[in-house]
N, C-alpha and C positions, 0 to 999 in steps of 0.2 A: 504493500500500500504506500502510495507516494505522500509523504507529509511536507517534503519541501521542494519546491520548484525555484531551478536557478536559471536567471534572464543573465544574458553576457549581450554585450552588443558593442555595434561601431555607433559611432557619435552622428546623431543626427535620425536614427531610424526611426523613433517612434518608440523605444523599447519603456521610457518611461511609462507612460499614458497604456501599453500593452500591459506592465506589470503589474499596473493599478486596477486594469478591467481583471485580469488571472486571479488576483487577490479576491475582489471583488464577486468573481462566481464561485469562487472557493470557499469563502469565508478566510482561508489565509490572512497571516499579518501580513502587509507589506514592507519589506525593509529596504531602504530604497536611501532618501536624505536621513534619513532615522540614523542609519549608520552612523555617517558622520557626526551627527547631534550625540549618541552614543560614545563616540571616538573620542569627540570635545570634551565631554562628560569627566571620561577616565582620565582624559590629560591636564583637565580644568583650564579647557582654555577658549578662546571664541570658535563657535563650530564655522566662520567662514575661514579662518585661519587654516582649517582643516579640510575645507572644500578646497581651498589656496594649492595645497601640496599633494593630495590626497590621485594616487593612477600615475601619477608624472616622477619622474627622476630631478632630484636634483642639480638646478643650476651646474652646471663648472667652478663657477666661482665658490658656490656655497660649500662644494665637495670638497674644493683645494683647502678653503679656510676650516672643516674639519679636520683633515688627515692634518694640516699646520698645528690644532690645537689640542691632538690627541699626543698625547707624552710630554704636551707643556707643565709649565709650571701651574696655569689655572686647574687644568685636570688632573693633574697630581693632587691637589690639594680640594677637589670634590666640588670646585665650581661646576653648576649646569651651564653646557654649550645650549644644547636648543635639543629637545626628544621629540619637537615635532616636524622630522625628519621624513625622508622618502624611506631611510633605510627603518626609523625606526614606524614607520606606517605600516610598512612591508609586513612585521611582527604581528604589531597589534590587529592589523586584520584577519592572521588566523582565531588571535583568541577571538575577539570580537565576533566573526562569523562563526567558528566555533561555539560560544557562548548561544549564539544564536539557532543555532541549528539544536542545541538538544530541548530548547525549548518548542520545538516543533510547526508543524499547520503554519508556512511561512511561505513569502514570497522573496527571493533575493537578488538585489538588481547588482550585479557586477562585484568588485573588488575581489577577485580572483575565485568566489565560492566555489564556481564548477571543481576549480583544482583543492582544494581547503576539503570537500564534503566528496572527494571521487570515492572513497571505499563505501559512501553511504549506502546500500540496497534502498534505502526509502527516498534518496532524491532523484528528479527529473530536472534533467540540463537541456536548456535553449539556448541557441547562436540566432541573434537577430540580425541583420544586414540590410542594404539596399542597394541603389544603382545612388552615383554622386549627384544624380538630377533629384532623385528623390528624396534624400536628405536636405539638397539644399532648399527644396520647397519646401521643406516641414519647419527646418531653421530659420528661414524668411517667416513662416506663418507666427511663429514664438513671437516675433519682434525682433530679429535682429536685424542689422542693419547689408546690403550686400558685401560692404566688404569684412564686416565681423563673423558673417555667416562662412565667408571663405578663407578665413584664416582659423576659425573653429574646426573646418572641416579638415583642413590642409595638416592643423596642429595634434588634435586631443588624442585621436588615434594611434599615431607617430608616439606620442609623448605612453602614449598604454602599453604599444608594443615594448617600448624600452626600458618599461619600469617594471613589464612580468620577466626581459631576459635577464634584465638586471640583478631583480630580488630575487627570483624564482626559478631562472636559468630555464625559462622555457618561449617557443615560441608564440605570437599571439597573432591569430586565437588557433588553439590546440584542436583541431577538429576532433580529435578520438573521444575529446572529454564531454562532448553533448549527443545527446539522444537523436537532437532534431536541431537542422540548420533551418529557417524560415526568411526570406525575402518578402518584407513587409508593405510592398508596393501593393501587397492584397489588400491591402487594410487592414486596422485596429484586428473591427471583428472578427473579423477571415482569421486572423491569425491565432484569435485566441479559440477560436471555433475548429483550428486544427491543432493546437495544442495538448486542448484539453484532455480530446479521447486518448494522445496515444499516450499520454501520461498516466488516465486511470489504467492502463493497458498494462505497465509496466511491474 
């Protein structure tokens, strides 16, 4: 019996608004910004702070000024550099999905869960996707602007890919790790209207 379904997607498809209606015929929680609010939670810090860093690798810059400051004298002596890190996000999202996952009847939108919950028998993994026309209609439809829609598009992906080979040494997105790959260009409904059966199926 499937108690958690995992949404992975490329930036711009709809996977939000899809994981909301999945939730929604389920009775599932949705975890989705929760996450982060959760993340902020544990680090006691502002959750946009954590939307800020949260899928993406750290700057260059920010990387060089850690490895300078690991064996200094402030870190000898137990000063905090900064723990809300790419590397230390990397962490906190197994426990965090972890955490989340045994509390069960869940919806989970990205942050590596497909890979964090694979030995699970009770989860069902989705790859959402599109054609770049159709993302960029959806992102235009949110309110952005043409050229912020195309540098979203161009970036957040890029920035996903690098932070699962990074932290996780794996390629993204992992196609062995979902059940079911869906092209969202069917629509909301459609999609979740094929979701659903082969989930209870499983």
């Amino acid at each position: 019996m499937v108690n958690i379904i995992t949404v992975e997607r490329e930036y711009g498809c709809g996977a939000g608004s899809i994981a909301a209606k999945l939730a929604e015929r389920t009775g599932f929680k949705l975890w989705d910004h929760a996450i982060s609010s959760e993340i902020a939670k544990r680090l006691r810090c502002d959750v946009r702070a954590v939307e800020q860093r949260e899928e993406r690798p750290d700057p260059t810059y920010y990387r060089l000024f850690k490895t300078f400051m690991r064996g200094s004298y402030e870190d000898r002596t137990g000063t905090h550099v900064d723990t809300l890190d790419a590397e230390g996000l990397a962490t906190l999202f197994e426990t965090v999905i972890t955490d989340i996952a045994k509390q069960g009847k869940c919806v989970i939108v990205g942050r590596a869960a497909p890979w964090f919950l694979r030995g699970r028998r009770d989860t069902y993994s989705v790859f959402l996707y599109a054609s770049y026309e159709e993302k960029l209609r959806r992102v235009l439809e949110s309110g952005r602007s043409q050229e912020e829609a195309e540098d979203l598009l161009n970036r957040v992906d890029r920035d996903r890919a690098a932070f699962v080979k990074q932290y996780h040494n794996m390629t993204w997105p992992t196609r062995a790790l979902y059940h079911l790959m869906v092209n969202t260009c069917i629509g909301d409904d459609a999609v979740v209207d094929l979701v659903l059966p082969q989930a209870q199926r499983l």
